[in-house]
N, C-alpha and C positions, 0 to 999 in steps of 0.2 A: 799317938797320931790320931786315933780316932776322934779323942778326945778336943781334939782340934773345931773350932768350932768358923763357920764362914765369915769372913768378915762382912760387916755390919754393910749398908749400905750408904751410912755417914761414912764410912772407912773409904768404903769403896768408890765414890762421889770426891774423896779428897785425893786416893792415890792416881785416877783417872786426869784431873784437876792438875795435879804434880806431872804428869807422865805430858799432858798436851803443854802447857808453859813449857816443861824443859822442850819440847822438839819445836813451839816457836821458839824460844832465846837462841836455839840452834841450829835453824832458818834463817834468823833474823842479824846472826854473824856472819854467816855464810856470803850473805848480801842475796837469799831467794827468796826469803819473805814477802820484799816489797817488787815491785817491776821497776827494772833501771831505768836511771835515769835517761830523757831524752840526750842524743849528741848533742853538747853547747854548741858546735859551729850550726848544725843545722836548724836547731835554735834561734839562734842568731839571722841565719840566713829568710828563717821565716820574718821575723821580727819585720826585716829590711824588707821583702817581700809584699810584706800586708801592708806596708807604710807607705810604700809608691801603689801598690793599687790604691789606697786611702788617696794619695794626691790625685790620681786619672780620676777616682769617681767624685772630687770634692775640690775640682779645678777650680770651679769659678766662686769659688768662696773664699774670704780672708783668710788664708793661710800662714800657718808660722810654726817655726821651730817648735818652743815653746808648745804648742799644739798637738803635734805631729808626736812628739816626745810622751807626750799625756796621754796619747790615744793609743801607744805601744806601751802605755803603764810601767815606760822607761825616767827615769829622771832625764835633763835636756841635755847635761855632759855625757851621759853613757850613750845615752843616744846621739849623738852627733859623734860619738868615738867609734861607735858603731856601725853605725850608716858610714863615716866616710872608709874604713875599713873594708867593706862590701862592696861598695860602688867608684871608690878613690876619688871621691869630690864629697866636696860637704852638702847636708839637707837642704840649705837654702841654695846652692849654683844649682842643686841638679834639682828643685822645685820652678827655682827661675828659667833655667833651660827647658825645662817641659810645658811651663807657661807659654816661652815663646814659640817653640816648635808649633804648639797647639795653634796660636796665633796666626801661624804662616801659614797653616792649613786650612784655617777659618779665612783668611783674608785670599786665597785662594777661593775657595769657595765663593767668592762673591760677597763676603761682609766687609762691610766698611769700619775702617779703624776704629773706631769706636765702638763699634758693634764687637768686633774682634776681641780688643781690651777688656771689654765685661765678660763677656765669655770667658777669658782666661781671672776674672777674678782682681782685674786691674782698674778700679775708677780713675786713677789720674792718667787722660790721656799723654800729657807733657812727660810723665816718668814711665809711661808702657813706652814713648817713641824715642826718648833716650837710652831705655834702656834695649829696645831692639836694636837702635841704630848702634851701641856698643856693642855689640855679639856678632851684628850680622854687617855693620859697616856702613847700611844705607838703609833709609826712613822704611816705614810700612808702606807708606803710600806710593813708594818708588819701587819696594820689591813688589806691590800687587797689580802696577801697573807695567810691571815687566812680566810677571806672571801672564796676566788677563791680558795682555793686548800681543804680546810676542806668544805666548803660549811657551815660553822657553824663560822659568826661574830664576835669577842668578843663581851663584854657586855662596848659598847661605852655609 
């Protein structure tokens, strides 16, 4: 036993070497090596999250599916599976609906239709007033002059 001599510091270098892999390989089954995974629903739920504030802050700009999908570094199917998932309407109703809401609050305010329209990111006045008069029933210019001169809204 005396005769036993230290091992070398090459030796030593390699069993320290061997001893740290084995306890990560045995970490890294375990699943505590890495930090788990984030929750996929709240994952998800961020995703839908940051994509409507993306529409509130980037209203009056050409918006689209296709876009909106890019900007969550989603493809446009997962993202529209997703988004309608979360909010149970698809990207484009509930972009169109926030458009117009926006619109009725703008035209409230005292802007005029077309002032309004751009603001929400809509050059064609002809398909901003079709497409309000679908949703809400009656022109802009009928709900802003029920607004502003009754001081009393219809029931949009």
């Amino acid at each position: 036993m005396a005769a036993m001599k230290p091992p070398s510091d090459e030796a030593m270098a390699f069993h320290l070497a061997s001893l740290f892999f084995s306890i990560l390989s045995t970490l890294f089954a375990q699943n505590r090596l890495l930090p788990s995974a984030p929750d996929q629903h709240a994952l998800c739920i961020r995703y839908v999250k940051q994509s409507i504030r993306y529409m509130y802050l980037h209203l009056d700009e050409k918006l689209s599916v296709p876009l909106l999908a890019d900007t969550a570094g989603l493809s446009e199917g997962y993202y529209t599976r997703l988004f309608k998932k979360y909010t149970h309407t698809s990207p484009a109703r509930f972009l169109s609906d926030l458009k117009l809401e926006t619109a009725c609050t703008c035209l409230a305010s005292g802007l005029t239709v077309t002032e309004a329209a751009q603001k929400v990111g809509i050059d064609n006045i002809s398909h901003f007033i079709r497409l309000f008069k679908q949703k809400y029933g009656i022109t802009p210019k009928t709900y802003q002059h029920s607004y502003c001169f009754n001081n009393n809204p219809p029931n949009v």
